[in-house]
N, C-alpha and C positions, 0 to 999 in steps of 0.2 A: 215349131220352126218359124211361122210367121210372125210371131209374140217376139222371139229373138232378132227378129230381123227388122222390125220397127221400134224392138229397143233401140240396137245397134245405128237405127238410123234418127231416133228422136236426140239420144247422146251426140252423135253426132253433128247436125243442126246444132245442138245448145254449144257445144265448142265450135264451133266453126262460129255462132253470133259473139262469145264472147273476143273468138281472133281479129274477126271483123272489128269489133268496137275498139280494140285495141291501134288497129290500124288506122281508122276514121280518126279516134283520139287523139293518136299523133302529130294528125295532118292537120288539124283544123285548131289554129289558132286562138288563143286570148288577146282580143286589144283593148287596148285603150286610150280616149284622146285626152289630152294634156293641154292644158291653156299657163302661157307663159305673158305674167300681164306688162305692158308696155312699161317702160321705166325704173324696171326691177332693179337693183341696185348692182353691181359688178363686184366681185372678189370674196362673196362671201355666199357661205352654202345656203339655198332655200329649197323651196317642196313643193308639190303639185298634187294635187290628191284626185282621181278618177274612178268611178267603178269598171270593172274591167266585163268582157264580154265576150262568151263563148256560144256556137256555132248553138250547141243544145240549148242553152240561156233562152236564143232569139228564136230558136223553131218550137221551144217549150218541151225539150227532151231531159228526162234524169235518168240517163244510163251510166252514171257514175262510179255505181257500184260494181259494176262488171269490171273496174280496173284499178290496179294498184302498183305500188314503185314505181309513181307520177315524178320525172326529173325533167327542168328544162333541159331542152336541144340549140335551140337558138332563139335571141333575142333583138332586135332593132327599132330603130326611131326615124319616122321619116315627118320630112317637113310632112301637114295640112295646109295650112294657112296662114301665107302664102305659102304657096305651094312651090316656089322656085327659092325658099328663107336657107340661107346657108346657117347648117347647123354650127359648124365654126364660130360662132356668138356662144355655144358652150367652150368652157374648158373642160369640165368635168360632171358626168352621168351617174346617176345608181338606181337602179330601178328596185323595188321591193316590191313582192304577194304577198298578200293578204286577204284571210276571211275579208267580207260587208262590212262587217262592227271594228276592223282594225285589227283585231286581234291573232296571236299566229304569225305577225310578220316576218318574210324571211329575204334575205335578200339574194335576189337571182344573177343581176347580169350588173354589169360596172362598164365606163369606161375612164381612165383618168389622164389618158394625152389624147383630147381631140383636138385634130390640127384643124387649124386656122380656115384651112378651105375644103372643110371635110365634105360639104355638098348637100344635098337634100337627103341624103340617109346615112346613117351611122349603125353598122351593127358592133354590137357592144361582146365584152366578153362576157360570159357564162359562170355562173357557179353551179355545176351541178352535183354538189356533193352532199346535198340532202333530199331527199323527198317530200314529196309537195300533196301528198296524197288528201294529208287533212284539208288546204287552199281550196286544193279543186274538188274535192267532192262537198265541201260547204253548197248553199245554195246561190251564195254572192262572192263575189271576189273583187277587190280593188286593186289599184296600183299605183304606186306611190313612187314620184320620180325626184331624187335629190339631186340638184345641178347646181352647178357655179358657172354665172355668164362672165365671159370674156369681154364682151361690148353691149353696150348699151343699147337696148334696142326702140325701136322709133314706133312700132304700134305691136301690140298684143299677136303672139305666135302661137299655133296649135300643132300640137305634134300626135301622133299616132303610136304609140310603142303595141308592136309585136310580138308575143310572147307565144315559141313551141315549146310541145312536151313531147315526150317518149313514155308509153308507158305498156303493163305486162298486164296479160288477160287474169282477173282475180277470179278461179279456178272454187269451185264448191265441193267440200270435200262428205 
């Protein structure tokens, strides 16, 4: 009876770390900063390339595996530096994931009417109609931001993008 009841309780614990890691997963973000260099030209589309970074990445955690049917949830861009830079110098956003090496790119979040005085942060819209599971359980991930500026700008912008996911406890069968 005690064999049973320390099964029942080790099974237990191991789903419960997997529901946990699911949750953690969810909440803890991928960013990355984005440098927009002074002078870039206006009206025509360019690219930003960053490695992106996750909670586990910076504490040296690989519990990746514990999870699967990885979609983003939500996505945004906030000014850096300066920190007060009206994102409105964009007219139009597209953020892509991607494995380190490029490869896998997928594009998650867009925005393509950003108004004029959109302010220090923009959250963009989503596409969450694929999964992302190969991006984030790779060992690097980047992000790759395609924008068209609206105005010209006077010195070099850093911007931050935000990337949530949702994702399901991957279950051992």
């Amino acid at each position: 009876m005690k064999k049973l009841i320390l099964g029942f309780v080790a099974v237990s614990i191991l789903s419960a770390c997997a529901t946990v890691q699911s949750i953690v997963r969810s909440t803890l973000p991928y960013t990355a900063t984005l440098i927009i260099p002074a002078g870039t030209s206006t009206g025509s589309m360019r690219s930003a390339v960053s490695p992106a970074s996750s909670a586990d990445q910076i504490f040296g955690g690989s519990s990746n595996a514990q999870i699967k049917e990885v979609r983003i949830s939500n996505a945004k861009i906030d000014a850096s530096s300066p920190s007060n830079q009206n994102l409105g110098v964009f007219s139009t956003i597209r953020l892509y994931l991607s494995k380190g090496d490029g490869s896998g790119e997928v594009l998650v979040a867009t925005r393509n009417d950003v108004s004029a005085n959109a302010g220090s942060s923009i959250v963009l819209d989503i596409d969450n109609s694929r999964f992302l599971d190969d991006v984030i359980k790779s060992s690097t991930a980047r992000v790759r931001m395609e924008y068209t500026l609206r105005n010209t700008l006077n010195t070099d912008v850093s911007v931050r993008a935000t990337l949530n996911f949702t994702s399901t406890p991957a279950t051992t069968q």
